[in-house]
VEXDREN-972824 format. One line per 8 residues: number of its first residue (from 0); for each residue x negated, y, z negated of C-alpha. Coordinates in steps of 0.05 Angstrom, whole numbers. Layout:
BEGIN
NUM) X:Y:Z | ...
***
This chain:
BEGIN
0) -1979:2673:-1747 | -1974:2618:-1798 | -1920:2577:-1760 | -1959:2580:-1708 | -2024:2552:-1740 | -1983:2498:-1775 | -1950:2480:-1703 | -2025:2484:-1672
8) -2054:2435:-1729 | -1987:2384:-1722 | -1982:2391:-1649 | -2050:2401:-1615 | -2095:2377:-1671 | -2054:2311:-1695 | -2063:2330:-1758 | -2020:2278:-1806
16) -1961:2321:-1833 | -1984:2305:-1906 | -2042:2347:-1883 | -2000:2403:-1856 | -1960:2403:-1912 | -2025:2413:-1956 | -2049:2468:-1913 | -1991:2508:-1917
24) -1985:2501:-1993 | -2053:2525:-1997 | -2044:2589:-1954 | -1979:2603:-1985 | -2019:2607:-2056 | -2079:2637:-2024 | -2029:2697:-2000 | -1998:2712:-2059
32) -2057:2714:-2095 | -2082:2774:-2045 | -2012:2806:-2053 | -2014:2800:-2131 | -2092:2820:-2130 | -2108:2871:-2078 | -2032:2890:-2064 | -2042:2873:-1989
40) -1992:2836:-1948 | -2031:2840:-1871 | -2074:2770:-1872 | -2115:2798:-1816 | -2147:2857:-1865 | -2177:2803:-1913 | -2244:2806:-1937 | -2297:2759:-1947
48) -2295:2775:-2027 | -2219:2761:-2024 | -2233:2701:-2009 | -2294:2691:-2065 | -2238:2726:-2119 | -2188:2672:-2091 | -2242:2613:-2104 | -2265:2633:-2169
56) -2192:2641:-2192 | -2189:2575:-2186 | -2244:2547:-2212 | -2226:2593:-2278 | -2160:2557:-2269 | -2192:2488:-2284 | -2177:2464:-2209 | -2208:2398:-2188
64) -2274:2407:-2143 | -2232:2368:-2084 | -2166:2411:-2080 | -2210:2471:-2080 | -2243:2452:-2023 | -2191:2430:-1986 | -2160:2504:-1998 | -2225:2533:-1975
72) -2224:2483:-1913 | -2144:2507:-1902 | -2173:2584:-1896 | -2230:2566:-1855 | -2189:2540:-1802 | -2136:2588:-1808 | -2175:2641:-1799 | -2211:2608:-1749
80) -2151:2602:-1711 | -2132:2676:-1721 | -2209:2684:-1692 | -2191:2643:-1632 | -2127:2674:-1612 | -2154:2748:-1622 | -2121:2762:-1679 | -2195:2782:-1714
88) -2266:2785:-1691 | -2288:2746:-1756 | -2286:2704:-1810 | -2284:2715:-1880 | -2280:2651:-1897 | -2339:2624:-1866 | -2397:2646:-1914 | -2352:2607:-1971
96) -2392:2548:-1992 | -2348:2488:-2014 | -2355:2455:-2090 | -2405:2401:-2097 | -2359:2335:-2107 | -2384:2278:-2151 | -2390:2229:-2120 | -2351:2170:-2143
104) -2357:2092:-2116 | -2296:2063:-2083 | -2255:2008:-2125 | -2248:1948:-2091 | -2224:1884:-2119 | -2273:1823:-2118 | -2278:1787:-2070 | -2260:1716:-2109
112) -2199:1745:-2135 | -2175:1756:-2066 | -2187:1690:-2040 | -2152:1665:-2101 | -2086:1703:-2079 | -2095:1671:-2006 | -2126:1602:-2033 | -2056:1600:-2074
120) -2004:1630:-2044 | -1953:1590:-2080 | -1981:1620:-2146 | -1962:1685:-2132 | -1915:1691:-2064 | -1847:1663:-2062 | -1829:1620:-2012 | -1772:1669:-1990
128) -1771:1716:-1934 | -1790:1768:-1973 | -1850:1739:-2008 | -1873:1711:-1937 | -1864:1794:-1910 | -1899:1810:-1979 | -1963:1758:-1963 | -1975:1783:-1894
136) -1975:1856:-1913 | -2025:1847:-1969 | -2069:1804:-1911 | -2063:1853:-1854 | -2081:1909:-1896 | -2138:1868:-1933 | -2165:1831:-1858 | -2156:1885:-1823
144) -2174:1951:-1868 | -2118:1994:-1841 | -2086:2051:-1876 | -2018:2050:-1906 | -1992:2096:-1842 | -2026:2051:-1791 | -1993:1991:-1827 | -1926:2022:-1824
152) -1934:2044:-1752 | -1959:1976:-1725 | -1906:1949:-1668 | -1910:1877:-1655 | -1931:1904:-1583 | -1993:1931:-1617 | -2014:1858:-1625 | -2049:1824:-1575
160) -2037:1738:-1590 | -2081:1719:-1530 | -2138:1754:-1555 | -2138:1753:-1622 | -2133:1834:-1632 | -2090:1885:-1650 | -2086:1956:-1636 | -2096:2012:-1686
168) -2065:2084:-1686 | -2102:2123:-1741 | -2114:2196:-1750 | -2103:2246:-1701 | -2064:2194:-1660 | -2150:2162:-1648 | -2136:2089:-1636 | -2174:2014:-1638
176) -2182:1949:-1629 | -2198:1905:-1690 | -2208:1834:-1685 | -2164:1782:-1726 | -2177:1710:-1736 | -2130:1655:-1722 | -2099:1641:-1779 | -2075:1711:-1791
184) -2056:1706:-1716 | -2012:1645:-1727 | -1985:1672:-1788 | -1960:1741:-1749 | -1930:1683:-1699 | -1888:1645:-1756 | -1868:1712:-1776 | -1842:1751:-1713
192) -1792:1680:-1702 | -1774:1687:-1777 | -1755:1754:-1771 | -1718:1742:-1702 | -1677:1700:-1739 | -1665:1740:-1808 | -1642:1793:-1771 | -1601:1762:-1704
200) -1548:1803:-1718 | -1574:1871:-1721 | -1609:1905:-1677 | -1686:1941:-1692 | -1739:1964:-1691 | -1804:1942:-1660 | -1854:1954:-1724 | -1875:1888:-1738
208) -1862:1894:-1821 | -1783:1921:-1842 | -1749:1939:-1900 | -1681:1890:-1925 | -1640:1933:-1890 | -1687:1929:-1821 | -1714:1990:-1824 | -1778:2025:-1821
216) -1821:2007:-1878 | -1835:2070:-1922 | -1903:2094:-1964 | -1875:2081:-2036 | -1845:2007:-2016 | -1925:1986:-1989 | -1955:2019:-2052 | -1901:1980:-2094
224) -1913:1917:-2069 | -1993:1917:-2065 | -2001:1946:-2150 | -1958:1881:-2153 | -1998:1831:-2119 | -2062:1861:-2134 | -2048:1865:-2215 | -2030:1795:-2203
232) -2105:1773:-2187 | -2146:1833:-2211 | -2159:1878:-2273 | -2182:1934:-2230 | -2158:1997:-2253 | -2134:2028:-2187 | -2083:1986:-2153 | -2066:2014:-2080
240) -2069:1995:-2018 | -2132:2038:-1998 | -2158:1995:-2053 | -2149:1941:-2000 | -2184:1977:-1947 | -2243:1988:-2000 | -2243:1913:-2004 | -2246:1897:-1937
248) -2309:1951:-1929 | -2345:1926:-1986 | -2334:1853:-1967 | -2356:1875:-1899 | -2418:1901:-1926 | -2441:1860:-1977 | -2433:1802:-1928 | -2485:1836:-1869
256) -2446:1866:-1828 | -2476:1921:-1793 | -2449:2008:-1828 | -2433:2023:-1747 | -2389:1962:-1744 | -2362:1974:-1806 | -2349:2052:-1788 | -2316:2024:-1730
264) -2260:1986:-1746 | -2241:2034:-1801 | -2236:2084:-1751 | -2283:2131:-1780 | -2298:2199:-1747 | -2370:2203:-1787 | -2415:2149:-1803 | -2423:2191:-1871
272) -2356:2173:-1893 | -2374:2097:-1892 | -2444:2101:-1924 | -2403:2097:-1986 | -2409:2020:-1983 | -2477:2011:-1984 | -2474:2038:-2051 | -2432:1974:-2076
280) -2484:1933:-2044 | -2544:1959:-2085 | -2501:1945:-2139 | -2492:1877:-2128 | -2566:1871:-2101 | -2583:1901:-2174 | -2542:1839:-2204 | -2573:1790:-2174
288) -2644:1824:-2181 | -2623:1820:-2255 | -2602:1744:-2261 | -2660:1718:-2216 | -2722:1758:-2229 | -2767:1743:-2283 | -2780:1809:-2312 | -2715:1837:-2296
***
């Protein structure tokens, strides 16, 4: 039953498989507990204050507020599955309510010390293939507010030179079109010829950024090389490349663009997840309020 809700999340779902993963660590611990607790090994005969025990276990545990409800949200749809194939008539996790989370204002690195990094490339990028890979990552993922994943996944046929757009694959396989101006356009052209020629010998792959050895770029390698270049401009404490795609938002915001647009080009599912921003600009609206009014 649980290899087949895993498969169903993966393969009908497009769930990412760090998502999967998550899930099934979280039933796996949500199953012993029962066995350890209430001696019961038959998922299908557990009770709606099996699943309360299980939550307040955790809390008692000193668990954070966001991996409990992620385990909550893991036996909600589990059992929800289990409800949908006929395995049980309800579900006992559906009266559960979810931890409040505080809420806590994306990081974001201002937006002076970006153009700085851009304004003088020579300052911080070497003029070597690598620091020229290095430059564009950190201005696709900054211009263009992807995710890590869709970074790594982005095929030079993704990239549309006529029209000044690329496409994005994002969660649950959902993809879109964001815009790209022409400089970053000309600088993906300069690129694709440089890395024709750095690797003429060797035949690969058709994701527009590769490792030395012309492979597939992986997760640690981006987060590597954006703490660099970002600890290189900023003091801000979180150095990542969603840090990047906070930028871009905030940038986004602060500068009038419109919370649907914005939503859009993340690729968000809920214009909830992007109302975040507006919080950075009533900061910065305080600011100002602060230096220019007279009884501030």
């Amino acid at each position: 039953m649980t290899e087949a809700f895993l498969n169903y999340l993966q393969y009908e779902k497009r769930y990412s498989s760090k998502t999967v993963t998550s899930y099934q660590t979280d039933l796996l611990q949500f199953f012993l507990f029962i066995e350890n607790e209430y001696q019961l090994s038959d998922l299908m005969s557990v009770k709606h204050n099996f699943i309360r025990a299980f939550v307040v276990d955790l809390v008692n545990k000193n668990n954070k507020p966001s991996s409990i409800k992620r385990k909550i949200s893991a036996l909600k749809s589990f059992y929800k599955y289990a409800q949908k194939t006929g395995k049980i008539k309800s579900n006992p996790a559906d009266k559960i309510n979810s931890p409040k989370i505080p809420e806590r204002l994306p990081k974001f690195v201002e937006q002076s010390k970006i153009n700085n990094l851009f304004d003088q490339p020579e300052k911080y990028f070497s003029d070597s293939y690598n620091g020229i890979q290095e430059k564009l990552i950190i201005d696709v993922l900054y211009s263009c507010g992807m995710r890590r994943q869709e970074l790594i996944t982005l095929t030079w046929s993704d990239i549309n030179f006529g029209s000044n757009q690329l496409k994005v694959t994002g969660k649950g396989n959902k993809q879109r079109i964001i815009p790209i101006g022409n400089e970053l356009v000309s600088s993906l052209q300069i690129f694709k010829n440089l890395q024709k020629e750095q690797f003429k010998h060797k035949s690969l792959a058709s994701y527009v950024f590769l490792t030395a050895d012309g492979n597939q770029l992986y997760p640690n390698l981006v987060y590597r090389i954006v703490k660099k270049y970002i600890g290189l401009c900023s003091t801000v404490e979180k150095k990542s490349p969603h840090v990047l795609r906070h930028s871009f938002a905030t940038h986004m915001s602060n500068n009038g663009a419109k919370l649907n647009d914005i939503k859009e080009l993340l690729g968000h599912a809920s214009l909830a997840s992007t109302q975040v921003y507006t919080h950075n600009t009533i900061e910065q609206l305080k600011d100002i309020y602060k230096i220019a009014h007279p009884k501030a």
